[in-house]
C-alpha positions as CSV (number, residue, x, y, z in Angstrom):
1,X,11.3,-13.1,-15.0
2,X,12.3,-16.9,-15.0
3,X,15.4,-15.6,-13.2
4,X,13.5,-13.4,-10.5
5,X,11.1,-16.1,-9.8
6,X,14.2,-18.7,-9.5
7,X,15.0,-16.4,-6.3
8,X,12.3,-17.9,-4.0
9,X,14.5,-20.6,-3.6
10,X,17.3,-19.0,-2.1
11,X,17.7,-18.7,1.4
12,X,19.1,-15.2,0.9
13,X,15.2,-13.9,-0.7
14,X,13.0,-16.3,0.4
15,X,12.6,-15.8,4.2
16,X,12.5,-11.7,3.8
17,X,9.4,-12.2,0.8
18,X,7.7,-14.4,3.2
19,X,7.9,-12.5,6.3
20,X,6.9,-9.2,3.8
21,X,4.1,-10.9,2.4
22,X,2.4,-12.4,5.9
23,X,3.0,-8.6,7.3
24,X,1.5,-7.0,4.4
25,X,-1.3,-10.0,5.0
26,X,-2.1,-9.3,8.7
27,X,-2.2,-5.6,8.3
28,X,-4.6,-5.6,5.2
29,X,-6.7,-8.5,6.6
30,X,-6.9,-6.0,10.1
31,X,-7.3,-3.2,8.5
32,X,-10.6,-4.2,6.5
33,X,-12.3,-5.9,8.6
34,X,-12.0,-2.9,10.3
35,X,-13.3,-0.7,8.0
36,X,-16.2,-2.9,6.6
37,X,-17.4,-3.2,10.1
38,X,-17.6,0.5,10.5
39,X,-18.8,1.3,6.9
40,X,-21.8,-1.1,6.9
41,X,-22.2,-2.2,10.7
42,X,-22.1,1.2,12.2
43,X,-22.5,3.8,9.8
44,X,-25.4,4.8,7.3
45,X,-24.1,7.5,5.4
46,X,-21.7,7.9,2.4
47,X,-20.1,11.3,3.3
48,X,-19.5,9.6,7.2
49,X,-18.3,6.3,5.9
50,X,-15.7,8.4,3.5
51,X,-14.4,10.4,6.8
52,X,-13.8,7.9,8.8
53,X,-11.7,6.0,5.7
54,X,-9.9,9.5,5.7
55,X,-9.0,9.1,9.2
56,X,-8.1,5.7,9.8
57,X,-5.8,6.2,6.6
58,X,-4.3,9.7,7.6
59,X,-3.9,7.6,11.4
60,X,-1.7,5.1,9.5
61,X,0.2,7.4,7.5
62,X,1.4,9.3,10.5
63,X,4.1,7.2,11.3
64,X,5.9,7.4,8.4
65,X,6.3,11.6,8.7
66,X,7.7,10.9,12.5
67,X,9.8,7.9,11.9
68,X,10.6,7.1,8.0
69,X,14.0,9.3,8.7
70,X,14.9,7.4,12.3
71,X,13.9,3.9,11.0
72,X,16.0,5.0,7.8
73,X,19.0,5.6,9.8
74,X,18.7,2.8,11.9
75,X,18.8,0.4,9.1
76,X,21.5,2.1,7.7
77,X,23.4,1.4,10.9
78,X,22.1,-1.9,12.5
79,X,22.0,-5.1,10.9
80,X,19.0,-5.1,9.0
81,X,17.5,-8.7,9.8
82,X,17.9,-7.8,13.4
83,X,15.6,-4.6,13.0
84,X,13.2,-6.8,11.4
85,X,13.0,-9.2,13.9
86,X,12.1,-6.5,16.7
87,X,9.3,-5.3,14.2
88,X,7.9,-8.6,13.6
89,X,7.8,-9.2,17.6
90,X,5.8,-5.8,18.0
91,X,3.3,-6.8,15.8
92,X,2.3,-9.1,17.7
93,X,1.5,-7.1,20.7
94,X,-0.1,-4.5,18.4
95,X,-2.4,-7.3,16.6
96,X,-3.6,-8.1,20.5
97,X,-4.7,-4.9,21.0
98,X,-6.3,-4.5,17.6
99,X,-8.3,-8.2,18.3
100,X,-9.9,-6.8,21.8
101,X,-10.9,-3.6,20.2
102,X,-12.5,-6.0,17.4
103,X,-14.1,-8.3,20.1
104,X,-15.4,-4.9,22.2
105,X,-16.9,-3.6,18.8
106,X,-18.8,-6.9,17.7
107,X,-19.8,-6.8,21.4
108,X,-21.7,-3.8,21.0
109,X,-19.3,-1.1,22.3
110,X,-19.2,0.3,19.1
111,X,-17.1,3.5,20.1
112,X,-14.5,2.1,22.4
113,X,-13.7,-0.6,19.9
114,X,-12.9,1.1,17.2
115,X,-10.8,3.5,19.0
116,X,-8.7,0.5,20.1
117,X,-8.9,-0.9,16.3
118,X,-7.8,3.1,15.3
119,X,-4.8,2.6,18.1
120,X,-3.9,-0.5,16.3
121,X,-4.3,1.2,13.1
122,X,-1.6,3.4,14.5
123,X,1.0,0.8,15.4
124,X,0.7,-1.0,12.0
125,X,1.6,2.3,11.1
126,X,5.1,3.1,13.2
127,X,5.4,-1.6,12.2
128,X,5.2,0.0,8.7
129,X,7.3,2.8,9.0
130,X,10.0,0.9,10.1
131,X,10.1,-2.2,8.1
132,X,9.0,-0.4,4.7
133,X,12.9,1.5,4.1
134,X,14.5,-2.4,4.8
135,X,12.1,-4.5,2.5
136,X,13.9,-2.7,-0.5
137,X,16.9,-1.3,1.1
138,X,17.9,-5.0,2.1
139,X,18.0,-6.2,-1.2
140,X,20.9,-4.7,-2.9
141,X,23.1,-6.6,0.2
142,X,21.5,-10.1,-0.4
143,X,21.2,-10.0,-4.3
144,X,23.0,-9.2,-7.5
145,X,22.8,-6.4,-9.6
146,X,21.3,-7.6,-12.3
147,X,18.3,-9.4,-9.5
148,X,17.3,-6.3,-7.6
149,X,14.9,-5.4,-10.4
150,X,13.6,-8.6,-10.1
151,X,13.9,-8.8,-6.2
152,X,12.2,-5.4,-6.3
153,X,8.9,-6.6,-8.5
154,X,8.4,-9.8,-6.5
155,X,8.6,-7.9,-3.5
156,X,6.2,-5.4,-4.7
157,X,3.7,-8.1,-7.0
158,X,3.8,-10.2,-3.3
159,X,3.4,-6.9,-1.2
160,X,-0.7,-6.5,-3.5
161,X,-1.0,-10.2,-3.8
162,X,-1.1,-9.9,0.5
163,X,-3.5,-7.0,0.2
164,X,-5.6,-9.1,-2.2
165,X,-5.7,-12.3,-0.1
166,X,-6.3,-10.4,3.5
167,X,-9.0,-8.4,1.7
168,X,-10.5,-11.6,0.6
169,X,-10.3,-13.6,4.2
170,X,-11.8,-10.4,5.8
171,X,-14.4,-10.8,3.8
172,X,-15.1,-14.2,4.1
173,X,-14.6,-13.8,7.6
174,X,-16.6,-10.8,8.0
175,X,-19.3,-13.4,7.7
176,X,-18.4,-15.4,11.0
177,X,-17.6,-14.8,14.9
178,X,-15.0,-11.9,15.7
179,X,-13.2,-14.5,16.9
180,X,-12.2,-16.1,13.8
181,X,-10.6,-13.3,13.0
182,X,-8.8,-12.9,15.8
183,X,-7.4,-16.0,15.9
184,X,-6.7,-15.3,12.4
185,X,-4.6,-12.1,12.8
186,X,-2.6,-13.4,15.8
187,X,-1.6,-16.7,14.2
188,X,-0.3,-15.2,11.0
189,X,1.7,-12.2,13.3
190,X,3.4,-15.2,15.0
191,X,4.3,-16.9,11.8
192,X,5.7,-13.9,10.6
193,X,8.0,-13.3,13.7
194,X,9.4,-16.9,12.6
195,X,9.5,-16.5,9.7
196,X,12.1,-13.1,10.3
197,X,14.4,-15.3,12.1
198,X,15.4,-16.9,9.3
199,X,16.0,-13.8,7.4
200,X,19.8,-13.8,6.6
201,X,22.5,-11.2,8.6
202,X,22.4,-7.7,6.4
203,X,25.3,-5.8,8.7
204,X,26.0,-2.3,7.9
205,X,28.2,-1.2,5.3
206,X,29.9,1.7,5.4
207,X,30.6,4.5,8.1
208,X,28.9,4.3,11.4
209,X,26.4,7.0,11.7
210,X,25.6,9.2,14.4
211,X,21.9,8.9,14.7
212,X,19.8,11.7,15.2
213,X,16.4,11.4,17.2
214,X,14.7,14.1,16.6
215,X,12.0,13.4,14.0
216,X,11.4,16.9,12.7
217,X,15.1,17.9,12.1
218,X,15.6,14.2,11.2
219,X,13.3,13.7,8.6
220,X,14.6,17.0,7.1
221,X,18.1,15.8,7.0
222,X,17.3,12.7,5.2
223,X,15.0,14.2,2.9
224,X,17.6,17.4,2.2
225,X,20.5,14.3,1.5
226,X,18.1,13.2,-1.1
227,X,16.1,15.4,-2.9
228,X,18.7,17.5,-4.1
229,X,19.7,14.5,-6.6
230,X,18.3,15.1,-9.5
231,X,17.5,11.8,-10.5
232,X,16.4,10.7,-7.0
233,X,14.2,13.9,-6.3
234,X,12.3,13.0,-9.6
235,X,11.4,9.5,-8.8
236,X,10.5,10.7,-5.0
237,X,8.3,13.1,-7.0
238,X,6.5,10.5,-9.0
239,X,6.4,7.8,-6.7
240,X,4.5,10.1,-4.4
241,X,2.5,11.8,-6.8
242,X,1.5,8.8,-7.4
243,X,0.4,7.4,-3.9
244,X,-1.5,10.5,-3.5
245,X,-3.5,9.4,-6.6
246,X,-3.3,6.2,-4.9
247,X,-5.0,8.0,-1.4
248,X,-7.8,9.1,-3.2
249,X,-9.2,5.8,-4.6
250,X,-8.0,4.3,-1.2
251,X,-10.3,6.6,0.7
252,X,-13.3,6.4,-2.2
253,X,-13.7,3.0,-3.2
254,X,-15.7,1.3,0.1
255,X,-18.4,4.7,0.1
256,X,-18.5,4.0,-3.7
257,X,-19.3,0.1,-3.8
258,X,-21.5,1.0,-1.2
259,X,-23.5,3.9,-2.4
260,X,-22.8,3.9,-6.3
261,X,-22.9,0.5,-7.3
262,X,-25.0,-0.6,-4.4
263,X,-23.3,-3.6,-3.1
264,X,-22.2,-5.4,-0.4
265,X,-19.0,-6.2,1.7
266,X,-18.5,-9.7,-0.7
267,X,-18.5,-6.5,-3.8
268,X,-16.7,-4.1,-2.0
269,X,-14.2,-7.4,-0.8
270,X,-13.9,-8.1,-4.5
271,X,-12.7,-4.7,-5.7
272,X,-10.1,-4.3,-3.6
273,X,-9.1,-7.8,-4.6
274,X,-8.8,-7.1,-8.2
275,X,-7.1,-3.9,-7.7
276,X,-4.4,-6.3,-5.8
277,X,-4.2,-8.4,-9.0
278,X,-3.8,-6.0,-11.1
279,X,-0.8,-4.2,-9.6
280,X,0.9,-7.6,-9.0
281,X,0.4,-8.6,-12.2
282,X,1.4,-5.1,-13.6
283,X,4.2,-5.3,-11.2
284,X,5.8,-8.6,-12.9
285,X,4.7,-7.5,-16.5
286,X,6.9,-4.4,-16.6
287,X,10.1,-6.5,-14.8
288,X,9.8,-8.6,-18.3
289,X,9.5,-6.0,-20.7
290,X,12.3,-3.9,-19.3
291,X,14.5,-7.0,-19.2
292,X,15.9,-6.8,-15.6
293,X,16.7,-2.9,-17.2
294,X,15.8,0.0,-14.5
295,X,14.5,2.0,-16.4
296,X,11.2,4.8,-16.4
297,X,10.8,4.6,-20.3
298,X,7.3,2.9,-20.0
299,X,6.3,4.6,-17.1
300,X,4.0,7.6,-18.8
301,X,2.6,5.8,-21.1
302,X,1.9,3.5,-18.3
303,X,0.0,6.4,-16.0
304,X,-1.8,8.3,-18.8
305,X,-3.7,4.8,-19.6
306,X,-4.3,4.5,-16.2
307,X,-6.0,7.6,-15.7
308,X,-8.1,6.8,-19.3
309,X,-9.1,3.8,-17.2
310,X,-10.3,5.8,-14.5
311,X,-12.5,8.0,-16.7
312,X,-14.0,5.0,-18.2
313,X,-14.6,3.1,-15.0
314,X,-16.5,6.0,-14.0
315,X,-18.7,6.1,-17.4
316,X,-19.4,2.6,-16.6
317,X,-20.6,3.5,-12.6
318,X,-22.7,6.3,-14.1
319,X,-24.5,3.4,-16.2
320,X,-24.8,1.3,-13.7
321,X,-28.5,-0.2,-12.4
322,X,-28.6,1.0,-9.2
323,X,-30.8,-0.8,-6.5
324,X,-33.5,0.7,-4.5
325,X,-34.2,1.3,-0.7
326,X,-30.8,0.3,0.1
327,X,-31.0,-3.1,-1.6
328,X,-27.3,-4.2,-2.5
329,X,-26.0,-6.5,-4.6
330,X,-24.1,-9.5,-3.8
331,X,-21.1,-10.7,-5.5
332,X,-23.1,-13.7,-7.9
333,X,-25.9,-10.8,-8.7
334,X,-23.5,-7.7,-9.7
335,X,-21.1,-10.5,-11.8
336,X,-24.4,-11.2,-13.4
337,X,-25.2,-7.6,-14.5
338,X,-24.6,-6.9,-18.0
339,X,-22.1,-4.4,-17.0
340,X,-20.5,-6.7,-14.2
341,X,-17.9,-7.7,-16.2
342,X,-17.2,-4.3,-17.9
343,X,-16.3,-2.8,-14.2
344,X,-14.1,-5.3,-13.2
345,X,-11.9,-5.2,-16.3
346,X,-11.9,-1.3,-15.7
347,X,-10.9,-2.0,-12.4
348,X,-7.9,-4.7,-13.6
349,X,-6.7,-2.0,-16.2
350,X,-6.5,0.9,-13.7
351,X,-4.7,-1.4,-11.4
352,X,-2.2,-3.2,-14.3
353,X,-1.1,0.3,-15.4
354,X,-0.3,1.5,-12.3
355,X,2.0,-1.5,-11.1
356,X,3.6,-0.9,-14.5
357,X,4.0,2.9,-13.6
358,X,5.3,2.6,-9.7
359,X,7.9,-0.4,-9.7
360,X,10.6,1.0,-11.7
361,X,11.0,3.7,-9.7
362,X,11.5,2.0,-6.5
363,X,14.2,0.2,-8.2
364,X,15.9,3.4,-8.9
365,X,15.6,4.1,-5.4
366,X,17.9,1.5,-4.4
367,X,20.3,0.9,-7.5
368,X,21.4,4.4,-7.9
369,X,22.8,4.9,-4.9
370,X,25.6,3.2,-2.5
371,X,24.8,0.0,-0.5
372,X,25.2,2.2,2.7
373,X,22.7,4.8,1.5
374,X,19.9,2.7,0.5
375,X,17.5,2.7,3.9
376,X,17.8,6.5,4.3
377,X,16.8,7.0,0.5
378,X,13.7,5.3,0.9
379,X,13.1,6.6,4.2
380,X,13.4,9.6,2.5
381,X,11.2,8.4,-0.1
382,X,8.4,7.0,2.3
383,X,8.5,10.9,4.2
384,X,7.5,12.4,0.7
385,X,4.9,9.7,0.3
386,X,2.9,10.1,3.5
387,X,2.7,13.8,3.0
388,X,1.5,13.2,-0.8
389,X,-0.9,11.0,0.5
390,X,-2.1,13.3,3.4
391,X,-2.6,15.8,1.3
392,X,-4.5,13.2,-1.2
393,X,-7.0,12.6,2.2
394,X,-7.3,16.2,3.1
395,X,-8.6,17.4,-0.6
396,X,-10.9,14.0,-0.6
397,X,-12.0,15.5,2.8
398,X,-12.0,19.3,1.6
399,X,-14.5,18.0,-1.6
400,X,-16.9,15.7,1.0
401,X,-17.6,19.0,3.2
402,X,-18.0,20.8,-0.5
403,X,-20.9,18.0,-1.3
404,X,-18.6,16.6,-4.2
405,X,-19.8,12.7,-4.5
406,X,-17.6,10.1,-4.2
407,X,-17.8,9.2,-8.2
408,X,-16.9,12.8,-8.8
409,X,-14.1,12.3,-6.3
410,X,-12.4,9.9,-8.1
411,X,-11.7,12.2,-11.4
412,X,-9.5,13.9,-9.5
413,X,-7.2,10.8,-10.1
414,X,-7.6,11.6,-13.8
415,X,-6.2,15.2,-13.7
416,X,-3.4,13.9,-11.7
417,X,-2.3,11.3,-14.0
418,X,-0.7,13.8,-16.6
419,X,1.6,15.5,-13.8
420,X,2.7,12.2,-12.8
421,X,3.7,11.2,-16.6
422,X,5.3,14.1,-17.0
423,X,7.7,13.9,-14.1
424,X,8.0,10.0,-14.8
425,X,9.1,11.7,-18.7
426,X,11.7,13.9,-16.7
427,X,12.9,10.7,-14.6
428,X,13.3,9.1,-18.2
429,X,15.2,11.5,-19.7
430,X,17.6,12.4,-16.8
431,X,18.5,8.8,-16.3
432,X,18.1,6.2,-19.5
């Protein structure tokens, strides 16, 4: 790990984990203040609240069924640091229409404010879409062999350690003027975009492709190249099996802060934080006891506990001292409950576990095949995911209309976990 870490100094990592990190930053920090606004601002109901997370996440993963495949191709094709510098500029002009639907909403035009905020929602999305396949696919062009596993890690520890500090500075500034915020979201987009012109040249290697526009018969073509590779259609299996897990507790956890534990936006800020901990620090912890190795071998093991940690998370909510008459806890109160402490090492196991589970398998993504074949395989990758996830939000959806609570919700993650650890078992014994 002493090696991986050594690669922030090179001008070859360095500028592409920055401009990664501030992008994954901006969009996080957006995306909850967004959703704390709506969720204890506008709405008052736990079933209305767990919709709207279900749309605004379904909104954002739309992209990535239309345009994983073209973006895919395109970096397969284009220089790759040029691509990223056209993404980074966008976000700008996405970020400034997200900040007036902000200002409208804190105005007191509830409805068209978060329909502009949705619309931003939308263009993080196609941002995503296009710069997810590069972040990884970039790698195996700027570093070694034996660093893309460590490449990959950092990338992915830095990628939750940018969720956990925009979660925490929405938050905090969920506390002061929409303008704050705005400022802060705009500022950080422009450091980003400067940050991607430093990004070294990634040309294309290989044969020119002949790219093909259509998103439908595009994203089947990618995903048809793909799939049919035994050990690349097992870890696009698990990967998204796992992300739909991933949906669920997405979608679930600001209702269940809300209504379950009874807390507020500093709680809710705070869960989401040390779920970003956890899968950075899971994310590094597996990258040392593989070695720098690619390898799934830990990777069941590594789910199973993380759906044990589910089931006792929930033990623990079932326990837990709810407040009356919508009272809610602050953060100093609920770390001062005698079962404070027990949820948020729940939480930080769940998390750990499933960094430890998911890294790996992006790095057999883009070690396993050639240099020229990298974007398009996690493009490929990143179709699969979105509709895993989709269909994650549409059964959360299908059990809210059923009157299933969101605690009751989250056990669904629990059943999942054994599927998932047994097509990480078939990754394992097709490839190590």
């Amino acid at each position: 790990m002493l090696n991986a870490l050594g690669l922030l100094k090179e001008r070859r990592f360095l500028p592409l984990f920055v401009t990664q990190f501030l992008g994954a930053f901006n969009d996080n920090l957006f995306k909850t203040a967004m959703v704390l606004f709506a969720t204890y601002q506008i709405y008052n109901d736990a079933r209305i609240e767990q919709n709207f997370n279900a749309l605004a996440t379904a909104i954002g993963i739309l992209p990535f069924f239309l345009l994983s495949a073209l973006s895919g191709q395109l970096a397969d094709t284009h220089d790759k640091a040029r691509i990223i510098r056209i993404v980074k500029a966008a976000e700008v002009a996405i970020m400034i229409v997200g900040s007036a639907g902000l200002l409208i909403a804190h105005a007191g035009y509830a409805t068209p404010g978060l329909a502009m905020m949705l619309l931003a929602v939308l263009g993080l999305g196609i941002h995503s879409a296009f710069f997810g396949p590069i972040k990884y696919a970039i790698l195996p062009q700027h570093l070694r062999d034996d660093e893309v596993l460590g490449g990959t890690g950092l990338v992915e520890a830095a990628t939750y350690l940018a969720i956990l500090s925009g979660t925490v500075a929405a938050g905090l500034l969920a506390k002061l003027p929409a303008i704050v915020t705005v400022i802060t979201v705009l500022s950080v987009a422009g450091v980003g975009m400067a940050t991607a012109l430093l990004v070294p040249a990634a040309p294309r290697v290989g044969p020119v492709l002949t790219v093909n526009y259509n998103p439908l018969s595009a994203s089947w073509r990618v995903i048809s190249a793909t799939m049919h590779i035994p050990r690349l259609f097992m870890a696009i299996c698990a990967i998204s099996f796992f992300w739909s897990m991933g949906a669920v507790l997405i979608i679930v956890f600001p209702p269940l802060v809300k209504n379950v534990l009874t807390a507020d936006e500093t709680v809710s800020t705070f869960v989401i934080a040390l779920f970003s901990i956890g899968v950075a620090i899971g994310s590094v912890a597996i990258n040392a006891l593989l070695k720098g190795h690619t390898s799934a071998k830990y990777a069941p093991a590594s789910v199973i506990a993380m759906g044990l940690c589910v089931v006792v998370f929930t033990l623990l909510c079932r326990a837990w001292p709810a407040l009356p008459d919508k009272q809610l806890y602050a953060l100093m109160p609920f770390l001062a409950q005698p079962m404070g402490w027990l949820i948020v090492a729940a939480l930080m196991a769940i998390a750990v576990t499933g960094g430890m589970f998911v890294v790996p398998l992006y790095a057999f993504l883009t070690t396993t095949v050639g240099k020229d074949e990298t974007a398009r395989t996690v493009a490929a990758n990143n179709v699969v995911n979105a509709g895993a996830m989709t269909c994650g939000a549409i059964v959360v959806q299908l059990l809210s209309v059923a009157g299933v609570t969101p605690l009751n919700t989250i056990l669904l993650v629990v059943a999942m976990s054994p599927v998932a650890a047994w097509l990480a078992w078939r990754l394992h014994q097709l490839c190590d």
